[in-house]
C-alpha positions as CSV (number, residue, x, y, z in Angstrom):
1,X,120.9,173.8,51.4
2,X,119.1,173.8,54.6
3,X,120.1,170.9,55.8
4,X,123.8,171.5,55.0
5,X,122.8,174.7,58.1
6,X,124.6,174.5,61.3
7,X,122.2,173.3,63.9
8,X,121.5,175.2,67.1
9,X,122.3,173.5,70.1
10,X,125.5,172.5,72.6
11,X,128.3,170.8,71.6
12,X,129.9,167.6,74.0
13,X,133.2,168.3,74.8
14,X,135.9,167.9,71.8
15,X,132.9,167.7,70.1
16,X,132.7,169.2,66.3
17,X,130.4,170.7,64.1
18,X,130.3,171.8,60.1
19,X,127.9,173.6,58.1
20,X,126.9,176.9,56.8
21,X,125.2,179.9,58.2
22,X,122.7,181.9,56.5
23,X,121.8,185.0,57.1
24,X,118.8,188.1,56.1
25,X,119.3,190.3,53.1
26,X,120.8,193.3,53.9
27,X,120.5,196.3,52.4
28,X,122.7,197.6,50.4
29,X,123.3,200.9,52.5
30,X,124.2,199.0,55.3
31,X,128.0,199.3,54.2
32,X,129.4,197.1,56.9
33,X,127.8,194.4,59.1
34,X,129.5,192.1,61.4
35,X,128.8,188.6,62.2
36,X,129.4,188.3,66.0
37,X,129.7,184.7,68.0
38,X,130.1,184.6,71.5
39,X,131.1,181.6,73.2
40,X,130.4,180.5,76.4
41,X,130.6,177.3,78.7
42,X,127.7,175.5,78.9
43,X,127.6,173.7,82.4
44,X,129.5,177.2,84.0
45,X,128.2,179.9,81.6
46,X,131.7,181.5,81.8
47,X,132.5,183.9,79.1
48,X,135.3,181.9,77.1
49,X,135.3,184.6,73.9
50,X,134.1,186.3,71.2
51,X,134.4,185.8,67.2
52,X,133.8,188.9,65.0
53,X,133.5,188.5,61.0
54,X,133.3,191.3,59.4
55,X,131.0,191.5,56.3
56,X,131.2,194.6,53.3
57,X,128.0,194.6,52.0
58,X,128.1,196.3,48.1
């Protein structure tokens, strides 16, 4: 399963990338956690967004 992981790193432009993410256990009090992605241009380091999953943990 590991190597199915999204790898860390910058993408060339149009480039495209698929895989999984995996994350720590969380405990089970937690209630809510969000998975939050922020994207930003490489060669200008402009902010270009944000991407917020949220994740009910039971």
């Amino acid at each position: 399963m590991r190597f199915k992981a999204l790898p860390q790193g910058v993408l060339d432009k149009d480039g495209i990338v698929s895989g999984f993410l995996y994350f720590e256990k969380v405990d089970s009090d937690a209630g809510r956690v969000d998975f939050i992605y922020e994207l930003t241009n490489a060669v200008t380091g402009e902010d270009r967004g944000k991407i917020i999953i949220p994740y009910l943990v039971r």
